[in-house]
C-alpha positions in Angstrom: -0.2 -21.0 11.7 -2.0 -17.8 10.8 -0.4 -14.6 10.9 -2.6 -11.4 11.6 -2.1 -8.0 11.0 -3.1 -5.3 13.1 -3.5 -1.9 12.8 -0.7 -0.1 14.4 -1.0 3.8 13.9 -4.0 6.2 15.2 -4.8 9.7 14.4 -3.0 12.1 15.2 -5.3 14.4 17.1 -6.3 11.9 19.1 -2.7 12.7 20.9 -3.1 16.5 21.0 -3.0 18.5 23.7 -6.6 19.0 24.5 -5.7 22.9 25.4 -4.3 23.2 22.2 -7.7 22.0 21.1 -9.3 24.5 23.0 -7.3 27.8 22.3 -7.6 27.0 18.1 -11.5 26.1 18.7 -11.9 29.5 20.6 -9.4 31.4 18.0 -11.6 30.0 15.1 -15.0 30.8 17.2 -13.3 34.6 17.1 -13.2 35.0 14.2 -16.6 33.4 13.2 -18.2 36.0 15.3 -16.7 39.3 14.4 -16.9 38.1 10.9 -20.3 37.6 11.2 -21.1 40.9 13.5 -18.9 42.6 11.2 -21.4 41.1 8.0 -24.4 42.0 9.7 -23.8 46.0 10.9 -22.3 46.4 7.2 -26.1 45.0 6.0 -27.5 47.4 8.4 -26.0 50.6 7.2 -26.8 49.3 4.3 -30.6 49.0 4.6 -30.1 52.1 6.8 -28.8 54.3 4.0 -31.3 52.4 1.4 -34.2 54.0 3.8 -32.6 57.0 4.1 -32.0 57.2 0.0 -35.9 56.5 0.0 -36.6 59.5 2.1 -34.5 61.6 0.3 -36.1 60.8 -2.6 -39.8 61.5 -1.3 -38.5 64.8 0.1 -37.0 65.9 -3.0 -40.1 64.4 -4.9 -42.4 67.1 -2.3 -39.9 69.8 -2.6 -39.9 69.4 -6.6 -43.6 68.6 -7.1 -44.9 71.3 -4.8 -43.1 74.1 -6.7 -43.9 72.4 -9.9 -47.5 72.7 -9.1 -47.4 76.4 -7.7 -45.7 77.5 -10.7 -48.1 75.6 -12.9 -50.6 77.0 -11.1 -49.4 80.5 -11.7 -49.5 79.9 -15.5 -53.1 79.4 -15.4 -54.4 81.8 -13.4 -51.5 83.9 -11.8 -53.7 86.5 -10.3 -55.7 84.1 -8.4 -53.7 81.1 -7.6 -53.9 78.6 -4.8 -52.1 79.6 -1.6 -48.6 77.4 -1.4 -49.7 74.8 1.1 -52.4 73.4 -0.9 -49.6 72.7 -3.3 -47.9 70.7 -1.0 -50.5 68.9 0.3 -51.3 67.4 -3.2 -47.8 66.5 -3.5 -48.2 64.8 -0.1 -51.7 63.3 -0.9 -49.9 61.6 -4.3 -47.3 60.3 -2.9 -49.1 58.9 0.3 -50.4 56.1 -2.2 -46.5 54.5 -1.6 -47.3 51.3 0.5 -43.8 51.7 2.3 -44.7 55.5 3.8 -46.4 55.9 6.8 -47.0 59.1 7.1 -45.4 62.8 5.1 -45.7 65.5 6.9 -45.1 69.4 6.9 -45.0 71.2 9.9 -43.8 74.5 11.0 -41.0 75.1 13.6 -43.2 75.0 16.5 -44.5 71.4 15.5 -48.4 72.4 14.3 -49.4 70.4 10.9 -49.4 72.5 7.5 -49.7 69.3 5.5 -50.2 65.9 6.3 -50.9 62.4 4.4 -53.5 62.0 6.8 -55.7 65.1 6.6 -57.2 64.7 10.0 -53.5 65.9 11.8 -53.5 69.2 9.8 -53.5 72.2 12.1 -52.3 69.7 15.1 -49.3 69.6 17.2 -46.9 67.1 16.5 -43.7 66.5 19.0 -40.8 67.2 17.1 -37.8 65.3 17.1 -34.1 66.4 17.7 -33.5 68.6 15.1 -30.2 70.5 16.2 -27.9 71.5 13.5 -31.1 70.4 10.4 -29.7 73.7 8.8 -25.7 74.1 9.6 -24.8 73.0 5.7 -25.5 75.8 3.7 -23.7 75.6 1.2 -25.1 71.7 0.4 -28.8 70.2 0.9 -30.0 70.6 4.0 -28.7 68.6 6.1 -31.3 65.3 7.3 -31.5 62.9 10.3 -33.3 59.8 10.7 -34.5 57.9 14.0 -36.5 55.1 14.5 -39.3 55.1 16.3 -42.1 52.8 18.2 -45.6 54.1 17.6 -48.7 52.6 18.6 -50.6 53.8 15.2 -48.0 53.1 12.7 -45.5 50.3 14.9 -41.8 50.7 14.2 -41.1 53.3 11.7 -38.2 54.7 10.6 -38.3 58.8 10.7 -35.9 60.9 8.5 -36.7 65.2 9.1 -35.0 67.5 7.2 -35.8 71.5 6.6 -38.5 72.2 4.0 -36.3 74.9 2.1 -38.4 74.7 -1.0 -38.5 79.0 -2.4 -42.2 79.6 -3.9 -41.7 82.8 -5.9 -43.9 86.2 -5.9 -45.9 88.0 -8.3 -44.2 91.2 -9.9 -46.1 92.3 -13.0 -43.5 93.7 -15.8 -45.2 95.7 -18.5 -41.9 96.0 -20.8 -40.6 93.3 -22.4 -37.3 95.1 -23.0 -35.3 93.7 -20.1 -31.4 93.2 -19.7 -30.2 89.9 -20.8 -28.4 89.0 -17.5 -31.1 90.0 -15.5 -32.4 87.2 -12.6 -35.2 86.2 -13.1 -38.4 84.1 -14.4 -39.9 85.0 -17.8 -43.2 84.0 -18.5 -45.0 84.6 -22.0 -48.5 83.9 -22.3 -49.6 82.0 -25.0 -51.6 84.7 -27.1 -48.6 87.0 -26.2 -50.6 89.6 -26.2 -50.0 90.1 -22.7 -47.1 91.7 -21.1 -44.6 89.3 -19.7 -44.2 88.7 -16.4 -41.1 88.2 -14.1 -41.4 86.1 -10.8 -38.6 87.2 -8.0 -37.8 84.1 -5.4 -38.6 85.4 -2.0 -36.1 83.1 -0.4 -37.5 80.9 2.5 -39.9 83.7 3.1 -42.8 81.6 2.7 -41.1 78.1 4.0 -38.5 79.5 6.4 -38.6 77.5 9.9 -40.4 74.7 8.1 -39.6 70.7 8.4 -40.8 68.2 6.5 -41.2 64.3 8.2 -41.3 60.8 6.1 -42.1 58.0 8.3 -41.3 54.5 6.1 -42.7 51.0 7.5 -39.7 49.3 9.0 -41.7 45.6 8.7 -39.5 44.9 5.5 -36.7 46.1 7.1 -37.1 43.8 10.1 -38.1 41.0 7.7 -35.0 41.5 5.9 -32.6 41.9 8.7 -34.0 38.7 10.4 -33.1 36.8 7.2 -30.2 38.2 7.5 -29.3 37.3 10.4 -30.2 33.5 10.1 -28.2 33.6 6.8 -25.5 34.9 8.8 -25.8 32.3 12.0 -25.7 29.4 8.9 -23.0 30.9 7.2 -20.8 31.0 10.4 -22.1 27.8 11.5 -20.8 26.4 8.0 -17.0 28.2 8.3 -16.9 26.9 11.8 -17.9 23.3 10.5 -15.3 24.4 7.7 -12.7 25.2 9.8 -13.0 22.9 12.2 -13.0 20.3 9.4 -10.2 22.1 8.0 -8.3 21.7 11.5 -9.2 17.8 11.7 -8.0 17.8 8.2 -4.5 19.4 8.9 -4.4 16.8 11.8 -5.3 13.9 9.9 -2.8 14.9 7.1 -0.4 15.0 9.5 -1.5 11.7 11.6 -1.3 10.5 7.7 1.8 11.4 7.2 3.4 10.3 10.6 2.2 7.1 9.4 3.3 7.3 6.2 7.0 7.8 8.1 6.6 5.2 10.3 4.8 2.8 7.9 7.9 3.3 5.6 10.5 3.2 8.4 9.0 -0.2 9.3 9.0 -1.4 5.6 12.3 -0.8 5.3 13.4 -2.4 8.5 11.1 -5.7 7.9 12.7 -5.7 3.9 16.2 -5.7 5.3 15.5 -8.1 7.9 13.4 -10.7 5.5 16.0 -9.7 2.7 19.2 -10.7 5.8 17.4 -13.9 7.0 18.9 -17.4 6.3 15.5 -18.6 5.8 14.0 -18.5 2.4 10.9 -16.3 2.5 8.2 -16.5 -0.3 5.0 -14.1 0.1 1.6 -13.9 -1.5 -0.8 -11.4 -1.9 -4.8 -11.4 -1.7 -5.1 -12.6 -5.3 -2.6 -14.9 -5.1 0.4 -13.4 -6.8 4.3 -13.0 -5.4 5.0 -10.2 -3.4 7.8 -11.7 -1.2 11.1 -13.4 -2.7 14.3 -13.0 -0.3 18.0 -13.5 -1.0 17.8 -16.9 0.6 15.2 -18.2 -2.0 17.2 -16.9 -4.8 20.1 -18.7 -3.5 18.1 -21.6 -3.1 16.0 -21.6 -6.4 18.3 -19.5 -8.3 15.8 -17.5 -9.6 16.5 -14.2 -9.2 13.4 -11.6 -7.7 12.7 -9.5 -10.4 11.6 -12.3 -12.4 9.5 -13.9 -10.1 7.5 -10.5 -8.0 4.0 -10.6 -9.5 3.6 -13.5 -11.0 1.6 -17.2 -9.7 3.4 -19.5 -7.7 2.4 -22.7 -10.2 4.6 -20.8 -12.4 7.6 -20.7 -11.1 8.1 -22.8 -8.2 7.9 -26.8 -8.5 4.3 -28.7 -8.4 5.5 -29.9 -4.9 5.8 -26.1 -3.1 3.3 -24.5 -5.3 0.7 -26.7 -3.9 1.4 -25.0 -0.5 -0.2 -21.7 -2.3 -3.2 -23.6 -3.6 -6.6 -22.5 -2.6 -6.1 -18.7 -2.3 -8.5 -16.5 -0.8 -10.0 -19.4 2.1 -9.0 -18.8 5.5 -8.4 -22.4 6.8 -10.2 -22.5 10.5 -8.0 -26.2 11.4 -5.1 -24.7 10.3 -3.0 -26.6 12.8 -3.5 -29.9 10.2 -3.5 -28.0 7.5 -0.7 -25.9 7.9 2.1 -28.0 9.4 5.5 -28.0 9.0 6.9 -30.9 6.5 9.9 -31.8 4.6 9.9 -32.6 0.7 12.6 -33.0 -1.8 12.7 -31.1 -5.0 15.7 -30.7 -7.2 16.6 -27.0 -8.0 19.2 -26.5 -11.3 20.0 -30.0 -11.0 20.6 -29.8 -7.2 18.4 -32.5 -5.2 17.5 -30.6 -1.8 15.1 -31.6 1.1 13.6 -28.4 2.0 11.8 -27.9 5.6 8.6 -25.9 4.5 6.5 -24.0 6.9 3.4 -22.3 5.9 1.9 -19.8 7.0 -1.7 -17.7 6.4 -1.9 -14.4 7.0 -5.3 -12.3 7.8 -6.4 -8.7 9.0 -8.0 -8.1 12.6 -11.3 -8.9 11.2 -10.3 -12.2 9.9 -10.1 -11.2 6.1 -7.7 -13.2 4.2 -4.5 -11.3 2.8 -2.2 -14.0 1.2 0.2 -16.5 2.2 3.6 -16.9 3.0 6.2 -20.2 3.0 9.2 -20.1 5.4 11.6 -22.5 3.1 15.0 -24.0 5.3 17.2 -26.2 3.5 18.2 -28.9 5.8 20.0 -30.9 2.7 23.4 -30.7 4.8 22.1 -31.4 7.7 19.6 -34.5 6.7 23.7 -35.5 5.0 25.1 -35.1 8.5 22.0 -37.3 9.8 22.9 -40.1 7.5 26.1 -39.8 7.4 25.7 -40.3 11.1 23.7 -42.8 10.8 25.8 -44.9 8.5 28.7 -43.7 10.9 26.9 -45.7 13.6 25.5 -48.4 11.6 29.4 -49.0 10.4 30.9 -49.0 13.8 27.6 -52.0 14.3 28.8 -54.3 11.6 32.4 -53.5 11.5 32.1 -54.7 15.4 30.1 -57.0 14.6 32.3 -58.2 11.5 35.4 -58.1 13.1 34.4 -60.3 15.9 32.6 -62.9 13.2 36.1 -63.0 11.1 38.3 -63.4 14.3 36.2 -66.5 14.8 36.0 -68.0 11.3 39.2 -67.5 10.2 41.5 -69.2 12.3 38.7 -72.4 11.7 39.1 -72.2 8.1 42.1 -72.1 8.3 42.6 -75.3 9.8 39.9 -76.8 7.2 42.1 -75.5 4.4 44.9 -77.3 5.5 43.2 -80.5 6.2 41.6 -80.4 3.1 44.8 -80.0 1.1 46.1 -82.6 3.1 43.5 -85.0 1.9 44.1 -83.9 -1.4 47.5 -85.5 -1.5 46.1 -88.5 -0.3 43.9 -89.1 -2.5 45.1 -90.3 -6.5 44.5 -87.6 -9.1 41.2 -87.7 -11.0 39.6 -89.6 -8.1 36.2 -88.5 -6.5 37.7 -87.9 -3.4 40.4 -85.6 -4.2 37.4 -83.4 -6.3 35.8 -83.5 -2.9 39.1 -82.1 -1.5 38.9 -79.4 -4.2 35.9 -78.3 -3.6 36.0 -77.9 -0.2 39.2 -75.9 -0.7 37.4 -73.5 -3.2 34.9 -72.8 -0.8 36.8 -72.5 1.9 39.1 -69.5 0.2 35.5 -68.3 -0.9 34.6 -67.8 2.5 38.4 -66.3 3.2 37.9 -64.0 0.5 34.1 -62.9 2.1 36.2 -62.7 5.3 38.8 -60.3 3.9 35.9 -58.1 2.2 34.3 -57.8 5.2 37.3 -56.4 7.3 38.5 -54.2 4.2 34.5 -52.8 4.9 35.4 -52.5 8.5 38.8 -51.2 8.6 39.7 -48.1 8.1 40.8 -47.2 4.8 44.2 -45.7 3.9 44.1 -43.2 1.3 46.9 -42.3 -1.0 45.9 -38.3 -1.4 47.2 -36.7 -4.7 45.7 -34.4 -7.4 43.0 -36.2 -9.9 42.2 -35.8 -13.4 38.6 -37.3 -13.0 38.0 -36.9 -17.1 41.0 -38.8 -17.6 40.5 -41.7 -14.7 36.7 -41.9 -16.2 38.0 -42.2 -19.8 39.9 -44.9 -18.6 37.1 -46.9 -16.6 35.2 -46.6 -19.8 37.9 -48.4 -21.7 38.1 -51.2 -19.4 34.3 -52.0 -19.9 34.5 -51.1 -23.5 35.1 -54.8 -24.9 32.5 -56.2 -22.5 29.8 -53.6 -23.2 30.3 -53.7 -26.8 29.2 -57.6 -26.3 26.3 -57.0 -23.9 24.7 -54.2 -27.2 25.3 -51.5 -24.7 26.5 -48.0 -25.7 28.5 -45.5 -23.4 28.2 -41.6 -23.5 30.4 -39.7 -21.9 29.8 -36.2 -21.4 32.1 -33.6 -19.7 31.8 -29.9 -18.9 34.4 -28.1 -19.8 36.9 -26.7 -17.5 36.5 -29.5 -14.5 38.3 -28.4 -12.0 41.0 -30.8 -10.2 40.1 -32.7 -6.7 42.4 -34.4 -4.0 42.0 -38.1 -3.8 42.8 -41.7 -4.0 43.2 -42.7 -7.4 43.0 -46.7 -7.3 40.3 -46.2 -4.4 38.0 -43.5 -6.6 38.6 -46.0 -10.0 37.5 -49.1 -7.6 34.5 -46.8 -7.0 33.7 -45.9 -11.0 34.1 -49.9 -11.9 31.5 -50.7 -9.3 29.2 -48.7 -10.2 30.0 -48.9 -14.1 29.8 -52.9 -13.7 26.2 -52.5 -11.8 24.8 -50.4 -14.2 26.0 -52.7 -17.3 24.3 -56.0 -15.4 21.1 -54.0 -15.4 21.1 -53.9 -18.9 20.8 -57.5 -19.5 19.1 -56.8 -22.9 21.3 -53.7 -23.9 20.9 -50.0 -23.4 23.4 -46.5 -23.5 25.1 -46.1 -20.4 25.7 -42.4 -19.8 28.3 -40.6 -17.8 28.0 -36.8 -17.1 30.3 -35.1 -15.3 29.9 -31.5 -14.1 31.1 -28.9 -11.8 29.3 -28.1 -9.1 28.0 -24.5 -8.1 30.8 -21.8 -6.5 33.5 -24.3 -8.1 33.0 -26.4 -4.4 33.3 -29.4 -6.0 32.6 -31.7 -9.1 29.3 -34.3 -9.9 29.5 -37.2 -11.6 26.2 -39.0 -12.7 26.2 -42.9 -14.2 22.9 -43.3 -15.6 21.7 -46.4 -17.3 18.4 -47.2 -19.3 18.3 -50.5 -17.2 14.6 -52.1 -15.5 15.2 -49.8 -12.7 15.0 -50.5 -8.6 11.5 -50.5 -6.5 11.3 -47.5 -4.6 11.0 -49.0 -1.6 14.5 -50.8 -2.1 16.2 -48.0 -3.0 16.9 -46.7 0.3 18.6 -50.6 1.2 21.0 -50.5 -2.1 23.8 -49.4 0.2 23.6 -52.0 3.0 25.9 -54.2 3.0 25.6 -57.9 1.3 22.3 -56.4 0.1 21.1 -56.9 -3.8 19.4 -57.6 -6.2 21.5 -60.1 -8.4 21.4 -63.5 -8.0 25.5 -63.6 -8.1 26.1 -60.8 -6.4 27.8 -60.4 -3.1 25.7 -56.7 -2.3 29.1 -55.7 -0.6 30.4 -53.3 -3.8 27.7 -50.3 -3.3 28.6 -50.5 0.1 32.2 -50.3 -0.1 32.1 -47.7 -2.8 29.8 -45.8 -0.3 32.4 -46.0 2.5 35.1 -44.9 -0.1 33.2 -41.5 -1.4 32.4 -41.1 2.2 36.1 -41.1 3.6 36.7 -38.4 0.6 34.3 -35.8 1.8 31.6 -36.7 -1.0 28.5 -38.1 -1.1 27.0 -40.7 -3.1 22.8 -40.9 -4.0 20.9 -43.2 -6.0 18.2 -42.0 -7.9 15.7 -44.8 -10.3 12.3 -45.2 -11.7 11.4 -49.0 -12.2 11.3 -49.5 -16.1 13.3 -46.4 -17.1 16.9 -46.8 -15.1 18.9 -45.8 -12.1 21.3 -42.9 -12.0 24.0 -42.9 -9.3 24.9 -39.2 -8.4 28.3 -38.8 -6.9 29.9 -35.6 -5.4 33.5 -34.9 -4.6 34.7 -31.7 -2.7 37.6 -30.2 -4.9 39.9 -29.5 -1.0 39.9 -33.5 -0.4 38.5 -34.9 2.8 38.0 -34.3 5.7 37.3 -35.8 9.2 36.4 -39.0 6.9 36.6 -42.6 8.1 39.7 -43.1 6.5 43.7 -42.7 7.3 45.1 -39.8 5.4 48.1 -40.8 3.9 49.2 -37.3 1.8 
């Protein structure tokens, strides 16, 4: 049989609410956007306020560099000096080499050129732009605004206008050069000094009032910029949705994990108490072969206990006979209807002989991988007993039917042959060949009584005498009987006890009738000498005791052994084969059980358990 394995669990979010779904999806989608709208007009006012820096700068550059060069100017030649807006228009001209400026411009307040960076728009009107409140901060820089605008000459531009506030000063000629020290004012020297000094007075906005100057910057790397911008921005909220949308399959698959983690162990722990509860011995591989599974019923049985056993090879601790059932690891048997059947062996476990009803089983995934093995052990030792016991229940009731019918019509004949044979005796003188004849027909005719009586003592049921027994004591007394004759036929006897063998209820002349038998049996095996050995040993949970005869004798054919208890079956020439048989019936009608275990050449052992509470529905009458 093959066992598969299925998975059981599935994710968790593939049980969610699919509105629950939908409201995190659109929460997350919320967020993405204003995050990234939020990103993008913060980049804006930033390139916004890095144009509007730039413009500054250029206005302040004109403002600066025109007086520079009017004053300049005045040093040279202060009598005949350029008028102000040629100043300004070199200014402009040097600063119009700036690739990002479109255009600089000075106009007055009605809109007509005074300076331009292109020299064809001087003295041309030029539409102003919203200038309201250009001159409210007084007490600051002038205040400037900014618009962009869509030309067809220059495209988008971006136009910043602010008032042209720049003070060019006037002329006073000073012939003293005693003047007071706190005076305002600008002192000139020139460079002979033999000139009078000269003191420039700032006429205001006298010159410049009503004035504004206009920068125009190319907006094409703006544009450029914000465009990259905003892809980088679609990617990066393309990439936190992915996130968090990977974040929020996470979460569920965390939690699907974990679910199954639960249930997985919830299972586990019912399956360990169930295999741990079942009377059925469970033994487990894994993939590479090694024990993963050893109930409480297979310690019991084995009595090995699990912790020494969990993770090691099957060959190593489980008899050659079951560890072949583990053999081949890691081949997934297609015919596994022959190959893994249910059978029935017999291995001995501490000394225990048990006939175990194996049934393997291979175990595999959904797609057919191989993931160990696992062997259902049931010992059916009591109940194969029960069968023969059964068995020789039935076959008893046969013969003893049988038997009692055969002696009921032999007896009463030999009877009547006995007494005409002693009656020719008499007739006959002494020492003559007749009254031999007699004799010998009277021999054989209480032989045949004798056979007669056996046979009904097999038949009958047997009285037993019930009382306490000292089995060391009624074996070291069986062994003194035989001792003379053993010592003749070269054979030694052992006797080995446990200590502390625990009492039985029994027959004592029946269970010493029993010890002889067997004790005679095993001494006319050795016909050339040997040790006889008797062991006796209490069974496990104090249920009982064991007593084993073993003999270094020339063994039985196995396939006689299972005949040694038939009756008038055997193997001696002399022998009657009706002692195993009784013996048998006697253990029997104590509870017990008697086995027979050889190897031809090396010697038979006779294995023979007693219950320690006497018998009980046995064959026999109990007599207490």
């Amino acid at each position: 049989m093959i066992l598969r394995l299925r998975n059981l669990t599935r994710p968790a979010y593939i049980s969610t609410s699919p509105w629950l779904l939908a409201a995190a999806a659109g929460l997350l989608i919320m967020i993405v956007v204003t995050f990234a709208f939020h990103n993008f007009r913060l980049e804006q006012r930033l390139m916004t306020s890095a144009l509007l820096q730039k413009a500054a700068t250029l206005m302040r550059v004109l403002d600066s560099g025109s007086r520079a060069s009017y004053i300049n100017d005045l040093r040279k030649d202060y009598w005949n000096n350029d008028p102000w807006n040629l100043h300004v228009q070199r200014v402009i001209d040097h600063l119009a080499e700036d690739p990002d400026l479109r255009f600089l411009a000075l106009v007055d307040a009605q809109g007509k050129v005074i300076a331009h960076s292109d020299h064809s728009r001087i003295g041309t009107l030029l539409p102003l732009p919203e200038v309201e409140g250009l001159g409210d901060r007084t007490d600051q820089q002038p205040r400037m605004v900014y618009a962009i605008q869509v030309t067809k000459e220059y495209g988008r531009v971006f136009e910043a206008v602010r008032p042209f506030t720049t003070a060019f000063p006037t002329l006073i000629p000073t012939p003293m050069r005693q003047q007071r020290e706190g005076q305002r004012g600008i002192f000139l020297q020139n460079q002979d000094e033999r000139r009078p000094m000269v003191r420039f007075f700032p006429r205001g906005n006298e010159v410049g009032e009503g004035h504004l100057v206009l920068v125009g910057l190319d907006m094409k790397e703006y544009d450029r910029t914000l465009g990259r911008l905003r892809l980088q921005i679609l990617m990066l909220s393309l990439a936190m949705l992915l996130v968090g949308l990977g974040g929020w399959f996470s979460l569920s698959a965390v939690q699907g994990y974990r679910i199954s983690q639960k249930t997985l162990v919830e299972i586990q722990a019912f399956t360990s108490l169930l295999i741990a509860k079942l009377p059925v011995g469970v033994v487990a591989t894994d993939a590479s072969g090694r024990i993963t599974t050893w109930n409480q019923a297979v310690v019991e049985l084995t009595g090995m206990a699990r912790d020494t056993v969990v993770g090691r090879k099957p060959q190593e601790v489980l008899p050659e006979i079951l560890a072949a059932f583990f053999l081949d690891v890691g081949t997934v048997v297609t015919d596994h209807e022959n190959h893994f059947r249910e059978q029935t062996i017999k291995v001995i476990f501490g000394g225990r002989r048990c006939e175990i009803l194996c049934h393997p089983l291979l175990i595999t995934d959904s797609e057919q991988q191989y993931m160990g093995k696992v062997l259902l052990l049931s010992d059916v030792t009591a109940i194969k007993s029960l069968e023969q016991r059964m068995r020789e229940n039935e076959r008893l009731a046969a013969v003893g039917r049988m038997a009692g019918g055969v002696a009921h019509e032999v007896r009463n004949p030999l009877s009547s042959i006995k007494g005409l044979a002693l009656l020719l005796k008499n007739r006959f003188p002494s020492g003559s060949k007749e009254q031999d004849t007699a004799d010998l027909l009277i021999q054989e005719t209480e032989r045949m009584n004798r056979t007669i009586t056996e046979m009904l003592s097999f038949t009958r049921p047997t009285a037993l005498h019930l009382e306490q027994v000292d089995l060391p004591v009624l074996l070291q007394r069986s062994l003194q009987l035989i001792k003379a004759e053993a010592a003749d036929s070269r054979i030694t006897t052992v006797m080995e006890v446990e200590d502390g063998i625990v009492p039985i209820r029994g027959d004592v002349d029946r269970l010493q009738q029993v010890m002889m038998n067997v004790l005679l049996n095993a001494m006319q095996a050795m016909e050339e000498g040997g040790t006889l050995t008797v062991a006796l040993a209490n069974l496990e949970q104090g249920e009982g005791v064991e007593l084993r005869i073993t003999d270094t004798g020339s063994g039985i054919a196995p396939e006689l052994l299972s005949q040694v208890f038939y009756p008038y079956f055997t193997t001696k020439p002399s022998g009657t084969g009706i002692g195993l048989a009784i013996s048998q019936k006697i253990i029997l009608d104590h509870g017990g059980s008697i086995d027979m275990e050889s190897e031809p050449g090396k010697g038979t052992t006779v294995i023979i358990r007693l219950p320690t509470h006497g018998p009980g529905q046995g064959a026999g009458i109990l007599d207490p």
